[in-house]
C-alpha positions as CSV (number, residue, x, y, z in Angstrom):
1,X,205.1,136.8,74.1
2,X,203.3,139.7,75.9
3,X,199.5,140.9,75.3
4,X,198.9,144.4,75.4
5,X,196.1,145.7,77.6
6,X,193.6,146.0,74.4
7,X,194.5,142.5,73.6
8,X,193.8,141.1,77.4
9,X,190.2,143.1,77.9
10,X,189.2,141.7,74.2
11,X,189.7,138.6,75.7
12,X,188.3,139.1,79.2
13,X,185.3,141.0,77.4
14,X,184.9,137.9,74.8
15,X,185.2,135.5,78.0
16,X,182.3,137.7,79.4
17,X,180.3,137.5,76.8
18,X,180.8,133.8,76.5
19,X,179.9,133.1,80.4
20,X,176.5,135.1,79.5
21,X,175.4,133.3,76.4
22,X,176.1,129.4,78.7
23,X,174.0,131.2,82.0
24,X,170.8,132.3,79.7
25,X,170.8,129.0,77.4
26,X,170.2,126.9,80.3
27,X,167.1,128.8,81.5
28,X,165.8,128.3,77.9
29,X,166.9,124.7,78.1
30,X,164.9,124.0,81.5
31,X,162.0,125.5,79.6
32,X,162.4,123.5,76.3
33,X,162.3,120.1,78.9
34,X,159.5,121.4,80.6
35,X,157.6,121.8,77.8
36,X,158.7,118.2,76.1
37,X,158.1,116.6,79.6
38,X,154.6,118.0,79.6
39,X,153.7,116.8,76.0
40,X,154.6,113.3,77.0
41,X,152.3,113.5,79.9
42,X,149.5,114.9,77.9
43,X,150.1,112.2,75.6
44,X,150.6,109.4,78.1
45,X,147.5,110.4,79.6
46,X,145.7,110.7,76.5
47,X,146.5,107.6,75.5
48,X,145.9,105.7,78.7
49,X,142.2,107.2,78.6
50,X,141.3,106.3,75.3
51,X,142.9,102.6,76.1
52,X,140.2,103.1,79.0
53,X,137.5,104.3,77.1
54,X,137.8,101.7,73.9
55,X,137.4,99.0,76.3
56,X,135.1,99.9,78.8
57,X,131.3,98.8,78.3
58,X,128.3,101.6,78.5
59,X,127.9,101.0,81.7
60,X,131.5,101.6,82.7
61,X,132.2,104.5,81.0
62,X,128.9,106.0,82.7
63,X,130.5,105.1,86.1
64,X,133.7,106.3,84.7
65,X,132.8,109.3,83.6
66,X,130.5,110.1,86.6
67,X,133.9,109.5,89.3
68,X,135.7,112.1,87.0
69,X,132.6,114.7,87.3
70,X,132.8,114.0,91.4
71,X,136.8,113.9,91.1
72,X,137.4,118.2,90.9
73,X,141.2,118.1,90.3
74,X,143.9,115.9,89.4
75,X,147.4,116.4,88.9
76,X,147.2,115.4,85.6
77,X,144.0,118.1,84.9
78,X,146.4,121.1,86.6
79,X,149.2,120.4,84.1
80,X,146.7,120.4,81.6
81,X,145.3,123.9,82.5
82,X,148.3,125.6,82.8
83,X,149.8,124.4,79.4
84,X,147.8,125.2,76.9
85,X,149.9,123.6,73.8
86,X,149.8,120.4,76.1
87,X,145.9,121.1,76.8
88,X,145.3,120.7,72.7
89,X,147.2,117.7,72.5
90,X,145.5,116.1,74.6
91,X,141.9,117.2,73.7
92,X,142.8,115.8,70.7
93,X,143.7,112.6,70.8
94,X,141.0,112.2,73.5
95,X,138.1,114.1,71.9
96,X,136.9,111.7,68.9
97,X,137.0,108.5,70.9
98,X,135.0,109.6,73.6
99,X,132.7,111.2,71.6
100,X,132.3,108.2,69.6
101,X,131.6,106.0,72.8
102,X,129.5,108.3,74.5
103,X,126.7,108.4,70.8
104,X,127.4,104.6,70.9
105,X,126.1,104.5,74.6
106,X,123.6,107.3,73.6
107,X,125.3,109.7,76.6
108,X,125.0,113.0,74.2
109,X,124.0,115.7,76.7
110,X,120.3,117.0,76.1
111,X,119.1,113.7,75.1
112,X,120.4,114.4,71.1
């Protein structure tokens, strides 16, 4: 059976446009990981510090959060400000319980 030429550059041209579609879904694939990789380390982290935070007394969590103030960057804080979807997880499972301990250890700033 022979192909004519049409027949053998709709098929080189479909095989072209095949090799394209693989070569830009893996870039979008990386991405799609990143992004799942750093939602797990915002929640890990998130989680990990409220652990922290629920069983800490007063005077831990003062100490605690006093070594964070002097501590100016962490890996964990970098990923954080560079993601901002990760960022807002984060702030949210964090946010209430260290709000609640720092009104149970009367820590509001301003003196409220």
């Amino acid at each position: 059976m022979y192909f004519s030429s049409a027949t053998l550059r709709r098929i080189g041209f479909g095989g072209l446009v095949a090799a394209a579609c693989l070569f830009t879904a893996v870039p979008v694939q990386s991405q799609t990981l990143r992004q799942q990789m750093a939602m797990k380390l915002a929640v890990d982290a998130g989680d990990t510090m409220v652990n922290k935070i629920n069983g800490e007394s007063c005077a831990q969590f003062g100490q605690m959060m006093a070594q964070m103030k002097s501590n100016k960057s962490s890996s964990t804080s970098s990923h954080l400000k560079s993601n901002s979807a990760a960022r807002e997880k984060f702030v949210n499972i964090v946010a209430g319980p260290m709000m609640n301990k720092m009104i149970d250890c009367d820590m509001l700033p301003g003196g409220m």
